[in-house]
MMTF fields as JSON, N, C-alpha, C and O atoms, coordinates in Angstrom:
{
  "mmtfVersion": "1.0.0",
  "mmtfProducer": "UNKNOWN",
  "numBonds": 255,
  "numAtoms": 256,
  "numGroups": 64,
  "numChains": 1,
  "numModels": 1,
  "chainsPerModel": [1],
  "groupsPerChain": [64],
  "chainIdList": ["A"],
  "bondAtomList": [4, 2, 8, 6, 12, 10, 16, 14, 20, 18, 24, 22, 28, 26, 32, 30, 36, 34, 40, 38, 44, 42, 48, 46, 52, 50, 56, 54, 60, 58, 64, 62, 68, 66, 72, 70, 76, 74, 80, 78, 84, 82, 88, 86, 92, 90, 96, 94, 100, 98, 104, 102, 108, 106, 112, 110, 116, 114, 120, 118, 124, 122, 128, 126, 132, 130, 136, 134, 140, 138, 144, 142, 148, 146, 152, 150, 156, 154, 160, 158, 164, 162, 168, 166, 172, 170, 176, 174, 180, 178, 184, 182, 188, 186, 192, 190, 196, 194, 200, 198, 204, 202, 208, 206, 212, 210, 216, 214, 220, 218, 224, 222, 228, 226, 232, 230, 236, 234, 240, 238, 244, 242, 248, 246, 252, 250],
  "bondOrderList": [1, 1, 1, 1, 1, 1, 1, 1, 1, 1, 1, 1, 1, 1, 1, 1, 1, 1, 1, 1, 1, 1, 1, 1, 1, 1, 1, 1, 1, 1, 1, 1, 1, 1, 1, 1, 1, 1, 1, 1, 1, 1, 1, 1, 1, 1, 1, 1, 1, 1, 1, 1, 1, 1, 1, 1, 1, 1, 1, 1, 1, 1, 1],
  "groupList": [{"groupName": "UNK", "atomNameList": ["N", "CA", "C", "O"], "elementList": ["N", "C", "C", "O"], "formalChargeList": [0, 0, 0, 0], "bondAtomList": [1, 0, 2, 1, 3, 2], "bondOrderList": [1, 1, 2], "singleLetterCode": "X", "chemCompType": "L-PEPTIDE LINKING"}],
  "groupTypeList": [0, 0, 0, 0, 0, 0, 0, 0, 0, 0, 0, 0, 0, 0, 0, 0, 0, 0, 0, 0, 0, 0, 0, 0, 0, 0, 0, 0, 0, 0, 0, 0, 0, 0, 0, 0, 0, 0, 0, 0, 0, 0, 0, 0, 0, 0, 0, 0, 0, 0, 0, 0, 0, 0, 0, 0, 0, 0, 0, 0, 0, 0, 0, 0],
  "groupIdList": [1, 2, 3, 4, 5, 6, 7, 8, 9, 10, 11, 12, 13, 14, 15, 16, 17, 18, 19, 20, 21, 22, 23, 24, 25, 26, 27, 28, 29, 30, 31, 32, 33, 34, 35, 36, 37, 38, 39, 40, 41, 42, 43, 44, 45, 46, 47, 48, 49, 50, 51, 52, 53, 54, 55, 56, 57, 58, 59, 60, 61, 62, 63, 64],
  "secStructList": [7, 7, 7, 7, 7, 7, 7, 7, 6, 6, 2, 2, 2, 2, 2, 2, 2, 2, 2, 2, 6, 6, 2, 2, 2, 2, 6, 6, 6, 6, 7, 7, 2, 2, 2, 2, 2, 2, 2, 2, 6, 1, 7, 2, 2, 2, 2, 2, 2, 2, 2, 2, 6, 7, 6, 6, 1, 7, 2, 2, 2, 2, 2, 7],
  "xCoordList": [0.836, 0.0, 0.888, 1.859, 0.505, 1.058, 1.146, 0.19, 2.087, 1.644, 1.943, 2.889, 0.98, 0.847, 2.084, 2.655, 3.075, 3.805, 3.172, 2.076, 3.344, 2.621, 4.044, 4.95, 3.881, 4.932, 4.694, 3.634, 6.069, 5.75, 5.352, 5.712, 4.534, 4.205, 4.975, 4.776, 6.168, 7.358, 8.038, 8.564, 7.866, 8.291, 7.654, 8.255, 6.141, 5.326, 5.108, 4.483, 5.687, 5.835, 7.136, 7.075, 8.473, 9.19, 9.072, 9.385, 8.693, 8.476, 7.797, 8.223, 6.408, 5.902, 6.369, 6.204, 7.224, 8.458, 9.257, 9.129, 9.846, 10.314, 10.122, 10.902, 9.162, 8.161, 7.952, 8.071, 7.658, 7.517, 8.691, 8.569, 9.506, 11.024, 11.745, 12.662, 11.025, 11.784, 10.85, 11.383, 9.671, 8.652, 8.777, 8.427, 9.17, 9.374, 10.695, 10.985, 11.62, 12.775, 12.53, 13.109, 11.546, 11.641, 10.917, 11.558, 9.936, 8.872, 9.732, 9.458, 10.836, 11.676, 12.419, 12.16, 13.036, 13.994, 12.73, 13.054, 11.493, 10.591, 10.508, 10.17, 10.83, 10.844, 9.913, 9.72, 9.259, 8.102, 8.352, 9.515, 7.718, 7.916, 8.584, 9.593, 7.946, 8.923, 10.388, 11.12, 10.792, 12.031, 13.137, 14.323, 12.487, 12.891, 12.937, 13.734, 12.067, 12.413, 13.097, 13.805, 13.484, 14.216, 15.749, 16.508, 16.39, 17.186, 17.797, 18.996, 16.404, 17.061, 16.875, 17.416, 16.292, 16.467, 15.114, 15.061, 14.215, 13.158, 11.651, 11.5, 10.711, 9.564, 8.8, 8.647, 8.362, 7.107, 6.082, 5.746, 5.63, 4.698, 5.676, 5.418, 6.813, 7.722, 7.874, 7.261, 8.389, 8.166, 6.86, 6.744, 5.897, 4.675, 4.5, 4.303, 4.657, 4.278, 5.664, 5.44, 6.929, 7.758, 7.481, 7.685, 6.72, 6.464, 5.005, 4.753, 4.288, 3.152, 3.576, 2.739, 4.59, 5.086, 4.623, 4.108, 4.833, 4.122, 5.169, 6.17, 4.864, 6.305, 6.578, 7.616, 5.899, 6.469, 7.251, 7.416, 7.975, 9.131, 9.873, 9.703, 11.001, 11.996, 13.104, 13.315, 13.758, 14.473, 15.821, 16.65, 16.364, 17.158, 16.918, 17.633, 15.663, 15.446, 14.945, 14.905, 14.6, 14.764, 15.676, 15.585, 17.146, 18.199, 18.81, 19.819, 18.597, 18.876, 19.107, 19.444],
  "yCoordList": [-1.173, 0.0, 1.247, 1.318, 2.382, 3.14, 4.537, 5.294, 4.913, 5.947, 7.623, 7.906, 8.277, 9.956, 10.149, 9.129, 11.586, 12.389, 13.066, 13.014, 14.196, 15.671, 16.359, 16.248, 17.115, 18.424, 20.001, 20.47, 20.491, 21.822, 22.744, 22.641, 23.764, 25.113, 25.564, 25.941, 25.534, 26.262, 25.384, 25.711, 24.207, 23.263, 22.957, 22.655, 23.05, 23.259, 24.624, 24.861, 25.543, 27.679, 26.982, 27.205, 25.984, 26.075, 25.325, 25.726, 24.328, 23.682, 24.187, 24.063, 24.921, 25.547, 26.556, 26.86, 27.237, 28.353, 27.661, 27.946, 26.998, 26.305, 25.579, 25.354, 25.447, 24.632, 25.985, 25.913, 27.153, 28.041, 28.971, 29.87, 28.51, 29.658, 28.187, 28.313, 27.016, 25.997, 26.152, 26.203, 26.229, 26.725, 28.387, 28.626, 29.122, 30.225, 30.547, 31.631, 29.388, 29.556, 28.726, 28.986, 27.692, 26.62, 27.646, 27.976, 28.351, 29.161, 30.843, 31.554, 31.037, 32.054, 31.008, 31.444, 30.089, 29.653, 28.819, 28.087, 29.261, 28.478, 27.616, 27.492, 26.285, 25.117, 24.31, 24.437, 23.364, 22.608, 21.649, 21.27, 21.03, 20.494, 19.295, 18.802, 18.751, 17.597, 17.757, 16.771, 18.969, 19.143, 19.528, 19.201, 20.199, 19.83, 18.457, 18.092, 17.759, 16.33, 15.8, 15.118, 15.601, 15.068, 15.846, 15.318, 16.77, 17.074, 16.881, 16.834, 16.738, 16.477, 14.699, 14.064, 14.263, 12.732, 11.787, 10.636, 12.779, 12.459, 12.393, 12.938, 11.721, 11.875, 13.15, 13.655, 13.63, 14.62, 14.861, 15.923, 13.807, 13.688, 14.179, 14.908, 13.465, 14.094, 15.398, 15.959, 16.54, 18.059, 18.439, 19.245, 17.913, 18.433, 19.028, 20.194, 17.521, 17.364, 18.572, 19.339, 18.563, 19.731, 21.133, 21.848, 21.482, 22.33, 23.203, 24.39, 21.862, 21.717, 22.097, 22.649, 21.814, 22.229, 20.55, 20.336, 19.707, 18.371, 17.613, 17.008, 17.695, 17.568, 15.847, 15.242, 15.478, 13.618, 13.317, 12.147, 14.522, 13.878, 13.938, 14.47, 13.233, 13.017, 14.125, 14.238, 14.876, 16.117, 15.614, 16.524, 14.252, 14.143, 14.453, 14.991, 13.876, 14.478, 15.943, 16.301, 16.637, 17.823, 18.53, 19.408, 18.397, 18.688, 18.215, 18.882, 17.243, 16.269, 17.561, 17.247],
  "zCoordList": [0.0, 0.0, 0.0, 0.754, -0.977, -0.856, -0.125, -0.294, 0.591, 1.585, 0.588, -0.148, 0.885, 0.914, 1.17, 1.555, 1.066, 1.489, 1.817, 1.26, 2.934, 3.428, 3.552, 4.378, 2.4, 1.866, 2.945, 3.36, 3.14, 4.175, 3.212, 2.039, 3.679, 2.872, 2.083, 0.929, 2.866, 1.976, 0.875, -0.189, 1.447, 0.461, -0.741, -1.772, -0.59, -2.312, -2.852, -3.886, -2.049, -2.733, -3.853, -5.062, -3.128, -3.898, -4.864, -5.985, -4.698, -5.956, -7.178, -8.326, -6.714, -7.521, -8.239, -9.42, -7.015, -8.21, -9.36, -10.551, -9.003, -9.551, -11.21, -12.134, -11.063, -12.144, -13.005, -14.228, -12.418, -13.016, -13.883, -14.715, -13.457, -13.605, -14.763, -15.575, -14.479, -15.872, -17.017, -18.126, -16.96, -17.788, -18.482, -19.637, -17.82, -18.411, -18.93, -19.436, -18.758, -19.301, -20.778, -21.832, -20.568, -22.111, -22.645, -23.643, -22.555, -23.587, -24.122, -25.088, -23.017, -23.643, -24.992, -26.113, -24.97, -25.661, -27.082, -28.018, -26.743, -27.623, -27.994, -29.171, -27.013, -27.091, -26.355, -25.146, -27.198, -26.722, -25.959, -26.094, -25.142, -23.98, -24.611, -24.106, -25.875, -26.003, -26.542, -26.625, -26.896, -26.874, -25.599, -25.552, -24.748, -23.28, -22.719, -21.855, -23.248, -22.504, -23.144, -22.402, -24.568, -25.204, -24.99, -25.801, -24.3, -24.045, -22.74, -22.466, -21.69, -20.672, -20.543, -19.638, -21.274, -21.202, -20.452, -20.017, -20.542, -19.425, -20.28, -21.373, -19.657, -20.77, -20.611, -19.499, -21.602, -21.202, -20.348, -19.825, -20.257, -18.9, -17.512, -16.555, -17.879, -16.293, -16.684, -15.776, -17.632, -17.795, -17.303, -16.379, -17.86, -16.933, -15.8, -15.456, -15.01, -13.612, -13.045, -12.109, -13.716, -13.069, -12.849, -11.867, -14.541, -14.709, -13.761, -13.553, -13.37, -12.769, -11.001, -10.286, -10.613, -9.286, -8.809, -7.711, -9.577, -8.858, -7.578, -7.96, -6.104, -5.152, -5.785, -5.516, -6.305, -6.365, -7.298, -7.645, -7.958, -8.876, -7.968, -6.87, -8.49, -7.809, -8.259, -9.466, -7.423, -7.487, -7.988, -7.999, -8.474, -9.273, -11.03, -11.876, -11.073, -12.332, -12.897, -14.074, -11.803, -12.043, -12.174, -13.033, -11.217, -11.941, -13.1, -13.329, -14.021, -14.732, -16.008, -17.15]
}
C-alpha cells in the first residue's frame, strides 16, 4: 500500500516556483515540452508534472 507524502508550505511555494522559472525559461527559448524532454532525457509527462510544481518527482530528475 502506498503511503501519501505531506509536503511543508514552503516546500510546495518552492516547488511551484520552480516549475515556473523551468517553464518560463523553455517558452523564452521556444521550445516545446517535447524538446525539453528530449534534451534532458526524461519523458514529457515528467516536464509536466515539473512544470506543474508536482512535489512527487523526484528532485534528481529535475536537476537532470
Amino acid at each position: 500500500m502506498a503511503t501519501t507524502r505531506t509536503y511543508s508550505k514552503a516546500t510546495q511555494q518552492a516547488v511551484k516556483l520552480l516549475g515556473r522559472q523551468i517553464k518560463l525559461a523553455r517558452k523564452q527559448r521556444r521550445w516545446p515540452e517535447t524538446e525539453l524532454a528530449e534534451r534532458t532525457g526524461v519523458a514529457r509527462s515528467t516536464i509536466q508534472r515539473i512544470e506543474q510544481g508536482d512535489e512527487s518527482v523526484a528532485v534528481g530528475l529535475i536537476f537532470e
